[in-house]
PAKEFI-788495 format. One line per 8 residues: number of its first residue (from 1); for each residue z, x, y of N, C-alpha, C. Coordinates in Angstrom, 3 decimals. Atoms other than C-alpha are relative to their C-alpha. Layout:
# PAKEFI-788495
NUM) Z/X/Y/Z/X/Y/Z/X/Y  ... .
# end
This chain:
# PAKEFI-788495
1) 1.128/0.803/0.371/40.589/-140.811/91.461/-1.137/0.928/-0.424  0.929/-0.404/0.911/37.836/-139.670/89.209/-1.366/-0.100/1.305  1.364/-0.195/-0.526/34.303/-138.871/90.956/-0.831/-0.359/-0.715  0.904/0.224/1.666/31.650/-139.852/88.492/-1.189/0.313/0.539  1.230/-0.570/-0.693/28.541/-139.185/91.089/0.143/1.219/-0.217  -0.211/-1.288/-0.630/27.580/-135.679/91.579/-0.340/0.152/1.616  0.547/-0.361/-1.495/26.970/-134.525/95.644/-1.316/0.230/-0.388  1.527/-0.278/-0.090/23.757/-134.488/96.539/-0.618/0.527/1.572 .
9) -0.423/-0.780/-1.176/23.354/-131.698/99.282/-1.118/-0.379/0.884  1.116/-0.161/-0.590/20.119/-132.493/100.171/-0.551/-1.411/0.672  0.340/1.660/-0.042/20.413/-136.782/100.773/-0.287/0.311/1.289  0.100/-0.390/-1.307/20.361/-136.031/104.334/-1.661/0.214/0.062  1.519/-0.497/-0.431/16.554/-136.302/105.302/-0.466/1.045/0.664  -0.770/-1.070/-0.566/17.344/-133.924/107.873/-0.204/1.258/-0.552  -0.126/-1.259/0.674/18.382/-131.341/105.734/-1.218/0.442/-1.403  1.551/-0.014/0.836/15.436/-131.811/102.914/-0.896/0.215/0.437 .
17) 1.524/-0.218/-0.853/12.887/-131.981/105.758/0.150/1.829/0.327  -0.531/-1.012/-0.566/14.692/-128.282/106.904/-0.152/0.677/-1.135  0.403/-0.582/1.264/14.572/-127.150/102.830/-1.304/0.166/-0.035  1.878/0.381/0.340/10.962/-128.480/103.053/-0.270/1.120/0.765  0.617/-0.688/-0.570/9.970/-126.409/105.775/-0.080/1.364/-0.070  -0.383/-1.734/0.449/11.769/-123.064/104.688/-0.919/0.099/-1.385  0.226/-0.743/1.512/10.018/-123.190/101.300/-1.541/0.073/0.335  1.179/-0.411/-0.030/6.561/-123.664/102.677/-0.611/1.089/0.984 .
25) -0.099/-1.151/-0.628/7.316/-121.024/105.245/-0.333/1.423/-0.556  0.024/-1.250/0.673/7.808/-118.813/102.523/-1.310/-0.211/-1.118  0.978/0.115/0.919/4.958/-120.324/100.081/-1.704/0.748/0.739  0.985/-0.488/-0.331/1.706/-118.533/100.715/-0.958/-1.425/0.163  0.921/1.095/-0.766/-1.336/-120.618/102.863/-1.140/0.161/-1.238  1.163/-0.292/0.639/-4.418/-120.863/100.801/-0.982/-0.052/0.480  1.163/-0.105/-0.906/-7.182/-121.515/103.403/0.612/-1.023/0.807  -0.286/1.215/-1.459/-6.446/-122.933/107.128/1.334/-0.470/0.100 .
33) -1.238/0.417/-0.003/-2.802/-122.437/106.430/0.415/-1.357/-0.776  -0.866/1.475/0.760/-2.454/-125.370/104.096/0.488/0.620/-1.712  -1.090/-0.361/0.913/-0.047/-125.242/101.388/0.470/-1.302/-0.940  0.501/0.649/0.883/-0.808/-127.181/98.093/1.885/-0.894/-0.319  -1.203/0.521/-0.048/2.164/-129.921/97.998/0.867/0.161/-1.388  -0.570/-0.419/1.377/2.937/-129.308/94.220/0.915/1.087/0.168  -0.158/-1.308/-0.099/3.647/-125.469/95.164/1.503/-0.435/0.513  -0.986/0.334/-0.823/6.589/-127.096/97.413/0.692/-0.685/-0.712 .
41) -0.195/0.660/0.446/7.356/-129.837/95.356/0.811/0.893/-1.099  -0.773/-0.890/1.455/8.386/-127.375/91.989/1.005/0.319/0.561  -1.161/-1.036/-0.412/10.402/-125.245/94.194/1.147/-0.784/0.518  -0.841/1.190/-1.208/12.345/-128.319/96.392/0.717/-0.415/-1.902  -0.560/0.198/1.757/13.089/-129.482/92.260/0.688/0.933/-0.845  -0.830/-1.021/1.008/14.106/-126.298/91.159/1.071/0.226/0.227  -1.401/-0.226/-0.588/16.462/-125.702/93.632/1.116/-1.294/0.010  -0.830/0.952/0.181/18.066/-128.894/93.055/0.322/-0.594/-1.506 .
49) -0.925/0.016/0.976/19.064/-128.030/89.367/-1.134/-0.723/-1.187  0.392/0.153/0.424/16.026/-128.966/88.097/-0.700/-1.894/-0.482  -0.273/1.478/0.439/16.120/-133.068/87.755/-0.890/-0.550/0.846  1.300/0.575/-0.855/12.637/-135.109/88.869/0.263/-1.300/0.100  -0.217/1.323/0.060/12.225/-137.967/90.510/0.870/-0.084/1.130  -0.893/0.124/-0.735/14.413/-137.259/93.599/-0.616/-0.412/1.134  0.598/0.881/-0.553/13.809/-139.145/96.267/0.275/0.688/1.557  -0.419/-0.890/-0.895/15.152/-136.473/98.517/-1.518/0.437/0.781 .
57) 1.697/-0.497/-0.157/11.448/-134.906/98.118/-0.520/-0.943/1.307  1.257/0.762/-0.876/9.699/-137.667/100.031/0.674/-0.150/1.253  -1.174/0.659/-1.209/12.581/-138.832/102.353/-0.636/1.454/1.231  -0.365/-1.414/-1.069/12.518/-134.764/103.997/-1.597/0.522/0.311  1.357/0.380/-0.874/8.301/-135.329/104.195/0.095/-0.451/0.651  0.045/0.754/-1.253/8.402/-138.135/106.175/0.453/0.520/1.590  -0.590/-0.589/-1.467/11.153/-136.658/108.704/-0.710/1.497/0.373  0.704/-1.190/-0.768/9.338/-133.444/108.954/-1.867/-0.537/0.470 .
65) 1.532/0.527/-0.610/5.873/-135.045/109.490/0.519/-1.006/1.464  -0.428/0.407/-1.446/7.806/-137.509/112.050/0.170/0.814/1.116  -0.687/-1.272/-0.982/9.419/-134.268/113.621/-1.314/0.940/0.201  0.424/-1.023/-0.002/6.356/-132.545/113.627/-0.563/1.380/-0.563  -0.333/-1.062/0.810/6.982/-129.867/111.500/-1.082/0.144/-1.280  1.260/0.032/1.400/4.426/-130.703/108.544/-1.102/-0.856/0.701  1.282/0.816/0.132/0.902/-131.931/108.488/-0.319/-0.034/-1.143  0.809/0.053/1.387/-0.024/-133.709/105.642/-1.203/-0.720/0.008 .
73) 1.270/1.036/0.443/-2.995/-134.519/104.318/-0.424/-1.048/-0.150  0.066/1.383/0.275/-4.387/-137.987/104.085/-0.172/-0.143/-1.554  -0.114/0.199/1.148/-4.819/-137.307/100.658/1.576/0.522/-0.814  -1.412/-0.522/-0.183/-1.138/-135.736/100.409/-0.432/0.777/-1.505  0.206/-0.657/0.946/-2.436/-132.975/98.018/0.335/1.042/0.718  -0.255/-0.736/-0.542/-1.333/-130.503/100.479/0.810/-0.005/1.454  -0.569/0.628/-1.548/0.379/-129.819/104.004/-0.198/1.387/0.679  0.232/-0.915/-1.245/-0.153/-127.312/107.067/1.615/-0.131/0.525 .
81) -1.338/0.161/-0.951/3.149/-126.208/108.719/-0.576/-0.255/1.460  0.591/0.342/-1.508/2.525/-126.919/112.542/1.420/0.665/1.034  -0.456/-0.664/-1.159/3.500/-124.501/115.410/0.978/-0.807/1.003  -1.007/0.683/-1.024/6.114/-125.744/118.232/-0.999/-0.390/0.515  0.751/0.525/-0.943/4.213/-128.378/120.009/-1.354/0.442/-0.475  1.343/0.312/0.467/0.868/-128.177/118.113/-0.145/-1.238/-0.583  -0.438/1.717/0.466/-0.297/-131.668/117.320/-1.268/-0.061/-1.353  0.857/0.146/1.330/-2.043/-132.570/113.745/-1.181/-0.155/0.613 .
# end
């Protein structure tokens, strides 16, 4: 049987929220540790072959802001990573 989807490594919120966090790990802070969501956004797109509009992006915000792991902005123009057990 024929496949006609491609995999999509990253559907897993989970694992997008875990991409998310490694790329702003590595993205430089610009003041107060926050880290301009675009900057994240290009790179989370690039590595996934280039194709916008994935829905992966937002899904692996949410679970890392649920988990902790991100603080975003109320204006979501940026995000703060957040320490083990530091609270927004």
């Amino acid at each position: 049987m024929t496949k006609f989807a491609t995999s999509r490594p990253l559907a897993d919120p989970e694992a997008a929220a875990r991409k998310l966090v490694e790329i702003a790990a590595a993205t430089p802070a610009v003041q107060d540790g926050r880290i301009h969501i675009e900057r994240i956004n290009s790179q989370f797109v690039a590595q996934l072959k280039g194709s916008k509009g994935h829905p992966e992006f937002g899904a692996g915000i949410a679970f890392a802001k649920e988990r902790g792991w991100l603080e975003v902005h109320e204006s979501g123009t940026y995000v703060r990573l957040l320490k083990h057990g530091e609270t927004p």
